[in-house]
C-alpha positions as CSV (number, residue, x, y, z in Angstrom):
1,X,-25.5,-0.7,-44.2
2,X,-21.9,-1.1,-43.1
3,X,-21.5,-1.5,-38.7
4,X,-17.6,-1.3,-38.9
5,X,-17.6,2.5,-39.0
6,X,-20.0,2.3,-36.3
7,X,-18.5,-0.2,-33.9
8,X,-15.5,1.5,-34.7
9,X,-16.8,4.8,-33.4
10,X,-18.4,2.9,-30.4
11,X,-14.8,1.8,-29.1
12,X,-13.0,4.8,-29.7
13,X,-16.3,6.6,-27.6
14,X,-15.9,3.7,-24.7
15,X,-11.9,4.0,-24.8
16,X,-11.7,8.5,-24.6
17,X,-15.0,7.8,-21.8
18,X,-13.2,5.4,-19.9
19,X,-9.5,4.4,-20.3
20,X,-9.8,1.9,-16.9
21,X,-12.1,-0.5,-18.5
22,X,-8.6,-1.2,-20.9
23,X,-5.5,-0.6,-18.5
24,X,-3.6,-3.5,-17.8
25,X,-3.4,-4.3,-13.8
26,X,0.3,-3.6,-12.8
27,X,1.5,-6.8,-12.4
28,X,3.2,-6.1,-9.1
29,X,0.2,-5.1,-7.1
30,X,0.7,-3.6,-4.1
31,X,3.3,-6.1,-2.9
32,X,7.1,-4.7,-1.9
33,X,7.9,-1.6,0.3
34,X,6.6,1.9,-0.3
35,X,8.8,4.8,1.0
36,X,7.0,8.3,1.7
37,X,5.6,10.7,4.0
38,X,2.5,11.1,6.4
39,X,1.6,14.5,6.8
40,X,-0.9,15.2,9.3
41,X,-1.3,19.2,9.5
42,X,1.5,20.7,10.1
43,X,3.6,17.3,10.9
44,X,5.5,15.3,8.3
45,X,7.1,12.1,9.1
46,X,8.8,9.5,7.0
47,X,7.6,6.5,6.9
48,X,8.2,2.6,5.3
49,X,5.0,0.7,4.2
50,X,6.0,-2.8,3.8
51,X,3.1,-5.6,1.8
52,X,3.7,-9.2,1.5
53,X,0.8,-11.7,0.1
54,X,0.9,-14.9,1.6
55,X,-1.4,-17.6,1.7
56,X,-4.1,-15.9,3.7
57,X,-4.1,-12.9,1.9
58,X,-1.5,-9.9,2.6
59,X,0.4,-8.9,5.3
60,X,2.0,-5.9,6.1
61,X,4.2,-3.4,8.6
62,X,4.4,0.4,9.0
63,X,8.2,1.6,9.7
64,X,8.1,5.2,11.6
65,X,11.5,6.6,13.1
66,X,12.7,3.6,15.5
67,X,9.2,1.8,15.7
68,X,6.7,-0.6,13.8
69,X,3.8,-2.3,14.0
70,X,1.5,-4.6,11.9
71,X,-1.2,-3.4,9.8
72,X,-4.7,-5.1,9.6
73,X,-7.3,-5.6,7.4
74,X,-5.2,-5.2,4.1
75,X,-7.0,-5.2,1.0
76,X,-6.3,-4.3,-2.8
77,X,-9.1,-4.6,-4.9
78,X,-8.4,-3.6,-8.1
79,X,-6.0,-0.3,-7.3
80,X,-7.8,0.4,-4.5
81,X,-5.7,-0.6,-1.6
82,X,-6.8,0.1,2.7
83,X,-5.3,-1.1,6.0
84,X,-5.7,-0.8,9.2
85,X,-2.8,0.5,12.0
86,X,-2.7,0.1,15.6
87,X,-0.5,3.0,17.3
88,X,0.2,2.2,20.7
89,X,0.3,4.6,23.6
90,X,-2.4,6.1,26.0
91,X,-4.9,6.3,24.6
92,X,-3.7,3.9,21.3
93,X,-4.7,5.0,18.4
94,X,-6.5,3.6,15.4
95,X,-6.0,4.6,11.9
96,X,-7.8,3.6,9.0
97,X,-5.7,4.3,5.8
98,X,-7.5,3.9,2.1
99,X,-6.1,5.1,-1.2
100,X,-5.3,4.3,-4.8
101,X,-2.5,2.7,-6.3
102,X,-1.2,4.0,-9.6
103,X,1.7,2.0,-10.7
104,X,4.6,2.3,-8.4
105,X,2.9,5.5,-6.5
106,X,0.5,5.1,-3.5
107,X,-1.5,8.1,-2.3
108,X,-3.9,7.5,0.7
109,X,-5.9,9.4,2.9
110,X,-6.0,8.2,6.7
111,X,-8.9,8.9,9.3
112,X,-8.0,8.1,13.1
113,X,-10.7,7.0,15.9
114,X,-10.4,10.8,17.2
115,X,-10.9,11.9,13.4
116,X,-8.0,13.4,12.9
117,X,-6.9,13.6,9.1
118,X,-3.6,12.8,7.5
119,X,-2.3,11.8,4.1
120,X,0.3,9.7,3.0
121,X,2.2,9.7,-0.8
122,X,4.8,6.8,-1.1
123,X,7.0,5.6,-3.7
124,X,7.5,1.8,-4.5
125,X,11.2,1.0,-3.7
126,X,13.6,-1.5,-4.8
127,X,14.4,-2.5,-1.3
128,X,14.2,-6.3,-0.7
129,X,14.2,-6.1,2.7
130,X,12.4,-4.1,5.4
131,X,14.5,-0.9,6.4
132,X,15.4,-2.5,8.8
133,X,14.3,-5.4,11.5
134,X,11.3,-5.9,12.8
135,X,11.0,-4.6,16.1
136,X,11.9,-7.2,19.2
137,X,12.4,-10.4,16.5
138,X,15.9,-11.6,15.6
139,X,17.0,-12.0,11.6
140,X,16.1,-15.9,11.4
141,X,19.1,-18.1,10.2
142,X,19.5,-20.2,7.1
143,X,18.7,-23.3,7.1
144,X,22.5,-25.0,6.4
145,X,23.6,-22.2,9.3
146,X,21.0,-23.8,11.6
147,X,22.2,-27.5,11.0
148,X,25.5,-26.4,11.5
């Protein structure tokens, strides 16, 4: 008895069942800046995420309007990706954001310490650079501008 027509069948089964187990990882991750909106009922607000990996993992900042702050806890695992954000104010509030990542589109659901829902779709973008500074830090000089 010949198995190729049968292992055949059994990979073309496997593949149409579950096209994951053969999709290539997008070899940019989650790193770069994501541009898109958080709607939280009836509210919409653009917003900048902004990942970097560094040597202890990744780092990142949400932009909103004219403020920013640091995320926590960010993980991608697989295209799963979740963070934490830390809104100042009285009472602060803490948001914890988790989601997929489908190429260069992030869609994540958020759940705040008052549970309060919102959801946030973002583009990857070509920016190299934040939006704009980070909040309270001045752009750091080059080195030979330093010396100089």
């Amino acid at each position: 008895m010949n198995s190729r027509p049968c292992s055949f069948l059994l990979m073309l089964a496997l593949s149409l069942a579950s096209p994951s187990l053969f999709a290539a990882p997008s070899p940019l991750g989650l790193e770069g800046n994501w541009r898109g909106e958080d709607i939280r009922g009836n509210s919409r607000q653009e917003e900048t995420l902004v990942f970097s990996r560094s040597a202890n993992g990744w780092t990142g900042r949400l932009y909103a309007g004219s403020e920013d702050w640091p995320l926590f806890d960010v993980r991608e695992a697989g295209n799963g990706v979740s963070f934490t954000v830390v809104i100042p104010g009285t009472p602060y509030r803490t948001v914890r954001f988790t989601g997929v990542r489908s190429g260069n589109e992030l869609r994540l659901s958020g759940l705040d310490d008052q549970k309060s829902a919102s959801s946030f779709t973002a583009i990857r973008t070509a920016d190299l650079v934040p939006a704009r500074p980070l909040t309270g830090q001045a752009p750091a000089l080059a080195p030979s501008i330093a010396a100089g």
